[in-house]
Residue frames as a rotation matrix with the C-alpha (Angstrom) as fourth column:
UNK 1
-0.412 0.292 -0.863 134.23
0.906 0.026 -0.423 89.39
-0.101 -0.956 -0.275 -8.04
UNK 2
0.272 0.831 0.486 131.54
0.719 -0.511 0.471 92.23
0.639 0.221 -0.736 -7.46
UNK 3
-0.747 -0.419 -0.516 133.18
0.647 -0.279 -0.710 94.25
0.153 -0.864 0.479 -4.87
UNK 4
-0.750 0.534 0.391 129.77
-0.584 -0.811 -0.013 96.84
0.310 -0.238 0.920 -4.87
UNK 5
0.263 0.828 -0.495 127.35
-0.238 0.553 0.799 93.91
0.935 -0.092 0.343 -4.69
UNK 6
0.026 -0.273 -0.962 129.57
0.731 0.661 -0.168 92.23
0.682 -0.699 0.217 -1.91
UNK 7
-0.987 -0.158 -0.023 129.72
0.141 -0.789 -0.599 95.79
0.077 -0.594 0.801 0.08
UNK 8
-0.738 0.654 -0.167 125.93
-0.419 -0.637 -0.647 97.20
-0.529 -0.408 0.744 -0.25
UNK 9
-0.594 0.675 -0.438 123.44
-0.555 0.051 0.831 94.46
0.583 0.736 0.344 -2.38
UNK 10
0.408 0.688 -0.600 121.18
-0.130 0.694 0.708 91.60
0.904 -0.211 0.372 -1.84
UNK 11
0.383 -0.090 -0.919 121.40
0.638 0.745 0.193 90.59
0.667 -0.661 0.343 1.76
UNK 12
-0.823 -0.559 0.102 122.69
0.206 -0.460 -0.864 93.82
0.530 -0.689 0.494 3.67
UNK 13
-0.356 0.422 -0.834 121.45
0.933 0.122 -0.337 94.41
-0.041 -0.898 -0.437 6.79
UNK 14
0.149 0.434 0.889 118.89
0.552 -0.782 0.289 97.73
0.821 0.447 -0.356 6.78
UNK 15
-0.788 -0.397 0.472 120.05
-0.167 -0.600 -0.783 100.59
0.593 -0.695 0.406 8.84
UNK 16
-0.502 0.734 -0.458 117.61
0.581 -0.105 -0.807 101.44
-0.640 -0.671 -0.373 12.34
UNK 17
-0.212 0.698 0.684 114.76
0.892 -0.147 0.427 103.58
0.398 0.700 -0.592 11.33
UNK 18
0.934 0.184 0.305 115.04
-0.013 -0.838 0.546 106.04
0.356 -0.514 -0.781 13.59
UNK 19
0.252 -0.957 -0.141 118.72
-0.296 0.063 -0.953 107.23
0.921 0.282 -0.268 14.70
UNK 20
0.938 0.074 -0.339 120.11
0.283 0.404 0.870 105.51
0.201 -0.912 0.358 17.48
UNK 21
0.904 -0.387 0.181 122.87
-0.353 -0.437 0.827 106.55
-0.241 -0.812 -0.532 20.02
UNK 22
0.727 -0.580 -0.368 126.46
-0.503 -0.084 -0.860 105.52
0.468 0.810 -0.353 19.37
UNK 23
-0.357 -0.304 0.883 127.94
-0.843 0.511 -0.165 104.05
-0.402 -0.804 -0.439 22.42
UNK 24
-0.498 -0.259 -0.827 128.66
-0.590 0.800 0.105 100.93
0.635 0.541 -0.552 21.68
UNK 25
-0.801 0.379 -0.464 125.56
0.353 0.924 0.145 98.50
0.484 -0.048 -0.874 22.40
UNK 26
-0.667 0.702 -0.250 123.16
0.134 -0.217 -0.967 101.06
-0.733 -0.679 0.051 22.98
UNK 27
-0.826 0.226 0.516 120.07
0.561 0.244 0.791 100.94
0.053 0.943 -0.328 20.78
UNK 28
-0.095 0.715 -0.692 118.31
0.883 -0.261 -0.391 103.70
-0.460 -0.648 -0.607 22.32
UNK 29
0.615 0.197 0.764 117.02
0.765 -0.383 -0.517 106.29
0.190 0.903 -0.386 20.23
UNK 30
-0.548 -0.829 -0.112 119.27
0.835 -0.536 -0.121 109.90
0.040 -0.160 0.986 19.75
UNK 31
0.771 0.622 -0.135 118.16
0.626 -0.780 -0.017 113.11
-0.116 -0.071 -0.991 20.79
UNK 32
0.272 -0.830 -0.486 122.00
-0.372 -0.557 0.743 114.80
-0.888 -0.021 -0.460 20.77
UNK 33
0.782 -0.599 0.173 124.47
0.418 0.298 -0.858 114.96
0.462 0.743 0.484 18.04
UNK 34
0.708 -0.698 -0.111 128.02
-0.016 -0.173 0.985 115.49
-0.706 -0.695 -0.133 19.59
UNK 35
0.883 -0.451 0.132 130.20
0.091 -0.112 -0.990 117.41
0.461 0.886 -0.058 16.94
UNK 36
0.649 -0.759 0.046 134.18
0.345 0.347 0.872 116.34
-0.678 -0.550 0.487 16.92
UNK 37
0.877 -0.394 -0.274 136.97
0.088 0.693 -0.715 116.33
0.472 0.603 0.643 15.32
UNK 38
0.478 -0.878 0.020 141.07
0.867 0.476 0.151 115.31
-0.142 -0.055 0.988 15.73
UNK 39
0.804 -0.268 -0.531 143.24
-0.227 -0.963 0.143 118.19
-0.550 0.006 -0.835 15.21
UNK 40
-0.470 -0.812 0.345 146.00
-0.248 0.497 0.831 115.95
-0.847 0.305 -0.435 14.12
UNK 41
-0.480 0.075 0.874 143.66
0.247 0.968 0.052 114.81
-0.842 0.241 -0.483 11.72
UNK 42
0.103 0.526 0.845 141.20
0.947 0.208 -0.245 116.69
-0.304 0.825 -0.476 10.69
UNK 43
-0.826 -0.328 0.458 141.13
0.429 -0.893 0.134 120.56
0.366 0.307 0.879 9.30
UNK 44
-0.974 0.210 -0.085 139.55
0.014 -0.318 -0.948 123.10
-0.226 -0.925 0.307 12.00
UNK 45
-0.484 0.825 0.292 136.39
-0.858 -0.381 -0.345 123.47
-0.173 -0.417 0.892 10.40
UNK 46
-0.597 0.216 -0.772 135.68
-0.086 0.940 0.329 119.44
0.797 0.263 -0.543 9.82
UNK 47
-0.411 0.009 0.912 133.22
-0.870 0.297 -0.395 118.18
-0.274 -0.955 -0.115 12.40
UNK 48
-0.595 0.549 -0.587 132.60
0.309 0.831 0.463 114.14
0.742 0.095 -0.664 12.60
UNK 49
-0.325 0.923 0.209 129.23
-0.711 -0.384 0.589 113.02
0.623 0.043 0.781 14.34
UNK 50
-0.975 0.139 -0.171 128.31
0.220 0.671 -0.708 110.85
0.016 -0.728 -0.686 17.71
UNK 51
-0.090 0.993 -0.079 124.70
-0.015 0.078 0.997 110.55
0.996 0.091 0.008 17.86
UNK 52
-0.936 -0.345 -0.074 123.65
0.097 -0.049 -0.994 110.60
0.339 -0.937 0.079 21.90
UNK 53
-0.128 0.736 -0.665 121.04
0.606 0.588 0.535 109.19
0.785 -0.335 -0.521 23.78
UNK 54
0.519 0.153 0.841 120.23
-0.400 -0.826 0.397 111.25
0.755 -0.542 -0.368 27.18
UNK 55
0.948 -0.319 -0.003 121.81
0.160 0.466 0.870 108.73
-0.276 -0.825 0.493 29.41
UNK 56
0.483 -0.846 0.227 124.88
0.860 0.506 0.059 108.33
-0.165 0.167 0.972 26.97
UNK 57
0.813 -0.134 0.566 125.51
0.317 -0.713 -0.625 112.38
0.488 0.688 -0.537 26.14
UNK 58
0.777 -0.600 0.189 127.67
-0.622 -0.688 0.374 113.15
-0.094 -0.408 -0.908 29.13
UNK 59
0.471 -0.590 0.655 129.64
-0.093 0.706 0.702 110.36
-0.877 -0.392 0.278 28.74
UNK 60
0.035 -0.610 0.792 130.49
0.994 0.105 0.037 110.91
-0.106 0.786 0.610 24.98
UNK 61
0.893 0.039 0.448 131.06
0.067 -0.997 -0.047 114.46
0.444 0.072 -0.893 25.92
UNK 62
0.850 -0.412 0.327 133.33
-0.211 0.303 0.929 113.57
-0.482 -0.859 0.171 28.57
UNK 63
0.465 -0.640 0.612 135.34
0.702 0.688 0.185 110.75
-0.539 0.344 0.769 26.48
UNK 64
0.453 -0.203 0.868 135.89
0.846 -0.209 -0.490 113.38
0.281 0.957 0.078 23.70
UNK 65
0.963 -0.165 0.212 136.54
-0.260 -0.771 0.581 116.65
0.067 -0.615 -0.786 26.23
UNK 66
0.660 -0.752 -0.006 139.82
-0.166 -0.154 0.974 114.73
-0.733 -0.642 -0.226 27.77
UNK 67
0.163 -0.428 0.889 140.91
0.921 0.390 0.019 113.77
-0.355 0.815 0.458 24.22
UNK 68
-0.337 0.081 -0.938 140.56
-0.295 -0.955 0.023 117.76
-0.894 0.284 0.346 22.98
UNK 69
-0.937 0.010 0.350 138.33
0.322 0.420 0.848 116.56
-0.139 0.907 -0.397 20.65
UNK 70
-0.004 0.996 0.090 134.75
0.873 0.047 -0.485 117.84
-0.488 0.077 -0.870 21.54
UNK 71
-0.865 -0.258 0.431 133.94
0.413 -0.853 0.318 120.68
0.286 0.453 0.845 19.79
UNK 72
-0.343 0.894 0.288 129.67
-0.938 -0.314 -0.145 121.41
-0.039 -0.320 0.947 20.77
UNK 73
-0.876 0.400 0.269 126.79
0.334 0.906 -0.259 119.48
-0.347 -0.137 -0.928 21.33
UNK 74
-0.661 0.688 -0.301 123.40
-0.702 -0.424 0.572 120.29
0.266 0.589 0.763 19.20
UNK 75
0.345 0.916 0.205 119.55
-0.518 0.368 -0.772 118.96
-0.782 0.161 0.602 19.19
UNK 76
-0.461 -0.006 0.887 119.32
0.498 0.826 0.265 116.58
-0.734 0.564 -0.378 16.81
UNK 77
0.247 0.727 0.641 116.62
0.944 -0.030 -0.328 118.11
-0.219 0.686 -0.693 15.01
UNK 78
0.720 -0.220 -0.659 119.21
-0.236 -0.970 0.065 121.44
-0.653 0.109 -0.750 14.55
UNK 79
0.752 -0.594 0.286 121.39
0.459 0.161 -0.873 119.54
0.473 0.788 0.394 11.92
UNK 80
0.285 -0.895 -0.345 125.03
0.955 0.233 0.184 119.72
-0.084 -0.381 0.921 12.21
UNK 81
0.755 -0.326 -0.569 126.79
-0.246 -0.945 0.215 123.44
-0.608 -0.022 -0.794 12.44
UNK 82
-0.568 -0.761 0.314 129.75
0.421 0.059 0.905 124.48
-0.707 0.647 0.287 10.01
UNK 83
-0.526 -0.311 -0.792 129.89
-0.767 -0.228 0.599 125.33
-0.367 0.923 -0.119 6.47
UNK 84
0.709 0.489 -0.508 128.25
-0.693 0.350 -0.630 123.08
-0.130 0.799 0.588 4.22
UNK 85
0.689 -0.449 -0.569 129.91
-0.348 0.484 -0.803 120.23
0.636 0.751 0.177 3.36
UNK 86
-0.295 -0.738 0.607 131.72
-0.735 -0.230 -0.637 120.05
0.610 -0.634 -0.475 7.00
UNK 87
-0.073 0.416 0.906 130.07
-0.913 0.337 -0.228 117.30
-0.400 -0.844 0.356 8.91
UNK 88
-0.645 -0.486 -0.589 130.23
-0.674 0.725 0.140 113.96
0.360 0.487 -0.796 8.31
UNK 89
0.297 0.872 -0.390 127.27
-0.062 0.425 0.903 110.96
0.953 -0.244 0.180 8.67
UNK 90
0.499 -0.085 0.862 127.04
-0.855 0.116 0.506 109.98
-0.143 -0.990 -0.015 12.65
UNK 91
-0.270 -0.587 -0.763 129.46
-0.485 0.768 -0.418 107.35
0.832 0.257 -0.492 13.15
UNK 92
0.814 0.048 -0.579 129.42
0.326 0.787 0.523 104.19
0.481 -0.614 0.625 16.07
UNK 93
0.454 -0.448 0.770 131.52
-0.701 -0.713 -0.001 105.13
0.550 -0.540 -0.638 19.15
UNK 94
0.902 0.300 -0.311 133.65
-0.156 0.897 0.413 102.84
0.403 -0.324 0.856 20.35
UNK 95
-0.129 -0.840 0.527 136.19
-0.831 -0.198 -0.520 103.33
0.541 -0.505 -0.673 22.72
């Protein structure tokens, strides 16, 4: 068995071309990046990466706020904040 072919060859599905929002079933482009992370989880200067539509930003501000997880929101086109090496691709939101 191939386990790299079967993960990322012939037949995978190409990402969007243009980033799209994270909420789950929205396919509306991003204009936010919403930087996170876990305290429990991750080390303080880690930040993971929600992508965010204008409709969907307060709401994945929100979700992450009552969790103590938000940390900032940024333009899109200002790349992530941190250190080098501290940010992590945008991920799918799905609460």
């Amino acid at each position: 068995m191939d386990l790299l072919n079967t993960l990322g060859g012939a037949g995978a599905q190409p990402g969007p071309q243009t980033p799209q929002c994270s909420r789950k079933d929205c396919r509306l482009d991003a204009t936010w990046q919403v930087l996170w992370n876990n305290p429990k989880v991750h080390t303080p200067e880690r930040r993971k990466i929600w992508l965010a539509c204008e409709e969907h930003r307060p709401w994945l501000e929100n979700y992450l706020t009552q969790r103590l997880f938000w940390r900032s929101t940024e333009p899109l086109d200002a790349g992530p904040s941190g250190p080098s090496g501290t940010s992590d691709e945008p991920q799918q939101a799905d609460p």
